[in-house]
N, C-alpha and C positions, 0 to 999 in steps of 0.2 A: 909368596902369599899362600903357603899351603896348608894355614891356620883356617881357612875361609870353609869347614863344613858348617856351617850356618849362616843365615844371611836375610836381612828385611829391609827396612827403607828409608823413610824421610828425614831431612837435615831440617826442614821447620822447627822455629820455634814453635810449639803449636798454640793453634788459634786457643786461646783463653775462653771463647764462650761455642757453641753448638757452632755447628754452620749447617744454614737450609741446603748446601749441595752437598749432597751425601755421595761416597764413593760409592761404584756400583759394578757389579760384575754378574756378566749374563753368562748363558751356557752354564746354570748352576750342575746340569749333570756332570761336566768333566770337572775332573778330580781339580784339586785345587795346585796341587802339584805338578798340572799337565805341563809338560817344559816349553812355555811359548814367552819365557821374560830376559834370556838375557843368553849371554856371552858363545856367540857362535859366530865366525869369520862366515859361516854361510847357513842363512835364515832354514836351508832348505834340511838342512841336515840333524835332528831331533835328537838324536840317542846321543849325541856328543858335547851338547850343549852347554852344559855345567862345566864340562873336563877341559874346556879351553876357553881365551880370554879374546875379546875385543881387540884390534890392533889398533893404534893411533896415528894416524897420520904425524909422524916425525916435524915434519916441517910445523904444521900447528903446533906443538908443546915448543918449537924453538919461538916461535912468534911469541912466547909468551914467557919465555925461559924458565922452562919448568921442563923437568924431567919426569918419565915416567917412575917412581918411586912410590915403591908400595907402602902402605900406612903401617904406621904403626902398632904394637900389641901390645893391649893394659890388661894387667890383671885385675879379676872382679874390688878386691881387695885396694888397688890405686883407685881407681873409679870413686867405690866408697868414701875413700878417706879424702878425696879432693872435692867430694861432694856434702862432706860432713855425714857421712852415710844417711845418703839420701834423703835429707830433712826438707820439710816441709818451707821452711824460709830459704831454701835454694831452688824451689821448684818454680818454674817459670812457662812453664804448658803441658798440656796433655791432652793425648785425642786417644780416638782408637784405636792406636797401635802402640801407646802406651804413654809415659813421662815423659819430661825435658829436665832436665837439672841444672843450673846453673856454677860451675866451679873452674878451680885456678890449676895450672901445672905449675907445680914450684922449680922444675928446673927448668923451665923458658920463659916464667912468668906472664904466661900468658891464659887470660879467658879462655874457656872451651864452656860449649852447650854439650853434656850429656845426653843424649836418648837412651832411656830401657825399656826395651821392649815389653811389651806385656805379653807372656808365654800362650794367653790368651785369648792373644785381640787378630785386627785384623791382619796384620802382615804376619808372613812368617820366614822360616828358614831360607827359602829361595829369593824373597824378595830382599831381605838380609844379603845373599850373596851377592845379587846383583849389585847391588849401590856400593859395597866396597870396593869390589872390580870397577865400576863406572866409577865412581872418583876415584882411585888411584889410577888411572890409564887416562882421565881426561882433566886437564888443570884449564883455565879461562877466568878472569877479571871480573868476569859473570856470572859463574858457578863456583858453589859453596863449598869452602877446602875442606875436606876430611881428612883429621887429623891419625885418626885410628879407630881401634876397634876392638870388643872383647868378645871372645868365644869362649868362658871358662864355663863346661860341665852345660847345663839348661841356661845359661843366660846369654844373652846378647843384647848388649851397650854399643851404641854409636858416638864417637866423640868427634865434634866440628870444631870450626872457628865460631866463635859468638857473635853474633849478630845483634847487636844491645838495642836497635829498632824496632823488632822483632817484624813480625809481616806487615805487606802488603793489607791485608786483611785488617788488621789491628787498626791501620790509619785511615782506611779508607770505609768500611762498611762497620767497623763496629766501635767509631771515633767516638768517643767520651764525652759531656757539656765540655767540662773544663781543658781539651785541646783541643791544638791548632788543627784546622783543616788542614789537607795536601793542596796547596797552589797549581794551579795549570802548568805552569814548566815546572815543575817536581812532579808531578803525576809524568809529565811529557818525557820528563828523563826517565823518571820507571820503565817507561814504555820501551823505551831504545834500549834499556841495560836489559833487558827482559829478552828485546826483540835479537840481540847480540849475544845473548845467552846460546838459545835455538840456533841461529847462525852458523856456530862456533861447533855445534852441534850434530845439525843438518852437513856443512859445507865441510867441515876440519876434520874430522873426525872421519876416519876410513877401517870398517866402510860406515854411513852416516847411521848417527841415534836417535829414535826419536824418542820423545821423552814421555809422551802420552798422558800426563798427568797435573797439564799448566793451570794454575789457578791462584787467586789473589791468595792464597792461605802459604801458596808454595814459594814466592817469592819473599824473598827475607832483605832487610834492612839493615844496613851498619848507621854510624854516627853519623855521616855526611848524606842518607837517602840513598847512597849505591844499591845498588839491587843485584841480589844474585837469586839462581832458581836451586834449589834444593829441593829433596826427595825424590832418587833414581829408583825407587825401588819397581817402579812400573815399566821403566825403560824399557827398547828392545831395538838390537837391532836390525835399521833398514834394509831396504832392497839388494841386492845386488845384480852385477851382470845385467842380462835381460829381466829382468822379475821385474816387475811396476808396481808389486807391494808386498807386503810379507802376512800371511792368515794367524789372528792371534784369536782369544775367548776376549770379548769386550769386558776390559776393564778400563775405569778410570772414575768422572766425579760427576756424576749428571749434573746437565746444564754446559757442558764445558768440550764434551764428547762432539765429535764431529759428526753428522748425520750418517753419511756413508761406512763409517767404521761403526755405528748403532745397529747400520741394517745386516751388516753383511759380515762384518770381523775382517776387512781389509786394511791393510793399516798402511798410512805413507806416510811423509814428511809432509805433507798437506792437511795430516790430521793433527797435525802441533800448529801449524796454521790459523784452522779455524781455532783452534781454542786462545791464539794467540788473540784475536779480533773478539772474544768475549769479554778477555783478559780488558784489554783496549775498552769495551765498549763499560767495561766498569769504572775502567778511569775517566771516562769520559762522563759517565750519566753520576756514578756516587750510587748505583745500584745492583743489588745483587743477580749474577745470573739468574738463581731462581731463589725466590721472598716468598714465601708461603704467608706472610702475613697482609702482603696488597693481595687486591681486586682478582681475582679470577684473569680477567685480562692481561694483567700486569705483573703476574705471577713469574713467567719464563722473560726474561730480560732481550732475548732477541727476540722472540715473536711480538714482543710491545714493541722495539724498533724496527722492525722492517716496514709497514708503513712509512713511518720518516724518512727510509734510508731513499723513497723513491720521491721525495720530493726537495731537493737540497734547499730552497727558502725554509724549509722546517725544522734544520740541520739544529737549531740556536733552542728548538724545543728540548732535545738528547739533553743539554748540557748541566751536569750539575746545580739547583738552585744555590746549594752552597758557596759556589763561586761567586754569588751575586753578579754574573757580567763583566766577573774580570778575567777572561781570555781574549786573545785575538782571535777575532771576529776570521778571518783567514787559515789560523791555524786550529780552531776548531774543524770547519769542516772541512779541511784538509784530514786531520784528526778520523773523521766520519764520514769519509770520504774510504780511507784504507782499511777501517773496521768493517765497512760493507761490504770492500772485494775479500777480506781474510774471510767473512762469514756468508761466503756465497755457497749455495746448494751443490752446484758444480764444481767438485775440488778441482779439479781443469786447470778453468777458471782464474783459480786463489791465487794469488802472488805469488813468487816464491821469497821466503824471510829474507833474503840478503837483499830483496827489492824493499822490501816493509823496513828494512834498517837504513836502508839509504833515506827512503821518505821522509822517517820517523828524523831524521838527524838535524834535520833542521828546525822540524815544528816547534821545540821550545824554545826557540829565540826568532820567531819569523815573527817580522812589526809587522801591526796591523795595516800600515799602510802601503806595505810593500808594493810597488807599482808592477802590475802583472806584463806590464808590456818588456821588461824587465826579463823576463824568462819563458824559455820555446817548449813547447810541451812532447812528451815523448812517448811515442805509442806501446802501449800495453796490449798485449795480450787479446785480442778478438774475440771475443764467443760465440761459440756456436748460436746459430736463429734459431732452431729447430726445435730447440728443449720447451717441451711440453709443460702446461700451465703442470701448477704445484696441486693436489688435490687438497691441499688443508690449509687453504690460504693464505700461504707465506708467499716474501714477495719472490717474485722473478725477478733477475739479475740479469736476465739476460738478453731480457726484451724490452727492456722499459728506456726510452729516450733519454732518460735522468744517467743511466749509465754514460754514455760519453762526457754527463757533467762532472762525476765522479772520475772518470778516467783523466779530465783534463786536469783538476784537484789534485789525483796522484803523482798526476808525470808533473806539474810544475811543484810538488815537495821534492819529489825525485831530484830533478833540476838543481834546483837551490842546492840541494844536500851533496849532491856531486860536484856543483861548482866551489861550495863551498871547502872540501874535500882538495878539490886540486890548487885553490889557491893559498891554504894551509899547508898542504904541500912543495909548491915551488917560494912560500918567503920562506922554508926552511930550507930548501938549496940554497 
């Protein structure tokens, strides 16, 4: 990969209309190039960053049999001609980091999504490098393949796998009269390919990635609803050794941003977390993080749920009117149950995502009538008593009696998803 001096970001299709959560990047005094995005075996070490690559946990790329192999290199020139030099009946999105194109490789015969960057816009060279590096060293069932990539002269093109669903976002917040809504267990499967993305992520990945930049626009769709996360250009990676977080310039999509990494620029695996539980609480409610067009109230999509999250009779309020009341009653606020602990104030607290994927595993197929005597609940994680009321009236999580109703919700999806885990396992002994 020694092609790689330039480098930017996302594998979305991109969203076709505006979106109210805008990315965001504080600390506008440091330079845009400050080096806090990407490829260092050790967070702590600045000057070297760029000049060496993420290592992958070996065993993960065999779980998945996929080798690390670096992408391939198109000339501006293939780009063009596969894309009918970039005509307007091939274009299929565009935000602000630039187009999508849609075109064919004639010798694999296979779909590819173009991105060309805009020289521009808002990514650039650096975020460019990252995301080449992050997909070619990490392959997952979950994450969007990158096929190659062009560095010819000023331009830089990203070329993926196609994704003909296009987002998350398309189907859920900016669904059209004439289609179908997302069904509760399609949403519910987004939710686990999503939550298994990070996983794979977090867990496989050594030393772990976090991806800092999850949101419904960033999850993409093939034919069957799979969902993978694309656009690394924000990545970076996590802690190691002793370190409990790694210090970055807050970037990423307001609305989506974890509180703690807002205040401070500490970044952990817990801040892919809370965004995971936004993520979630959009599939849940069919609302935008933040809608500049509702109520003042209703503007930021978690501070209109946190009231509810402390009353679980309310749980059936959250839930998409578009469903009309076709979820289970159970696997909703199970559903709103782990959206609460992902978007708890105390990253502490949060889950860690291999628990949100265990959860998640069974909500889109738990019957309503499931007999809870049926399944033993499994203690989670204690919080501290001591944490001081919130001054801006968001709820506490950590004092509210509804919390153990919430805990006992998660450890019986837990439950299920694990039991259902081992008994899928031993009929295939």
């Amino acid at each position: 990969m020694s092609c790689f001096s330039c480098f930017s970001s996302n594998e979305k299709k991109a969203s076709k209309r505006p979106n109210n959560g805008k990315r965001v990047q504080q600390l506008a005094t440091q330079s845009p190039k400050e080096p806090s995005q990407l490829a260092q075996p050790r967070p702590e070490n600045h000057k070297k960053k760029v000049q060496t690559e993420p290592q992958v946990n070996k065993e993960a790329n065999k779980d998945n049999g996929n080798n690390n192999i670096a992408a391939q290199t198109f000339t501006f020139r293939e780009l063009a001609v596969i894309t009918k030099n970039f005509r307007q009946d091939c274009l299929i999105g565009e935000g602000g980091f630039g187009r999508v194109y849609r075109g064919r490789l004639e010798k694999t015969n296979q779909d590819v999504a173009v991105k060309q960057l805009d020289r521009n816009g808002l990514q650039g060279n650096r975020e460019f490098l990252v995301e080449v590096l992050m997909l070619s060293l990490l392959h997952h069932q979950n994450l969007v393949n990158l096929i190659g990539y062009c560095a010819d002269g000023d331009q830089r093109l990203l070329v993926y796998e196609y994704m003909s669903l296009g987002s998350l976002e398309d189907h859920l917040l900016d669904l059209q009269p004439h289609e179908k809504p997302l069904d509760w267990l399609t949403r519910m499967k987004i939710a686990l390919d999503a939550a298994k993305g990070l996983e794979y992520l977090h867990d496989k990945a050594n030393p772990p990635v976090i991806y800092r930049d999850l949101k419904s626009s960033n999850i993409l769709l093939d034919k069957d609803f799979n969902a993978k996360l694309s656009d690394f250009g924000l990545a970076k990676l996590g802690p190691t050794g002793d370190k409990s977080h790694v210090s970055s310039r807050v970037m990423g999509t307001y609305g989506y941003c974890a509180p703690e990494y807002q205040r401070t620029g500490q970044l952990t695996v817990k801040s892919d977390v809370y965004s995971f539980g936004v993520v979630l609480l959009e599939l849940i409610t069919g609302r935008r993080a933040i809608d500049n067009t509702r109520t003042t109230r209703e503007q930021n999509l978690v501070s209109w749920a946190y009231p509810v999250f402390k009353d679980p009779h309310r749980y059936s309020e959250l839930a998409d009117p578009i469903l009309q009341g076709n979820y289970p009653i159970r696997s909703l606020h199970q559903a709103v149950a782990v959206a609460a602990m992902c978007l708890n104030e105390e990253s502490s607290v949060r889950p860690l995502i291999s628990d949100v994927v265990t959860a998640l595993s069974f909500l889109g197929t738990i019957p309503g009538s499931q007999d809870p005597a049926l399944t033993a609940p499994i203690d989670m994680p204690s919080p501290p008593q001591d944490k001081e009321a919130n001054n801006n009236a968001t709820l506490n999580l950590l004092d509210d009696d509804s919390v153990m109703e919430r805990q006992r919700a998660v450890a019986e999806a837990i439950e299920w998803g694990s039991n259902t885990r081992k008994k899928a396992h031993q009929h295939e002994s």
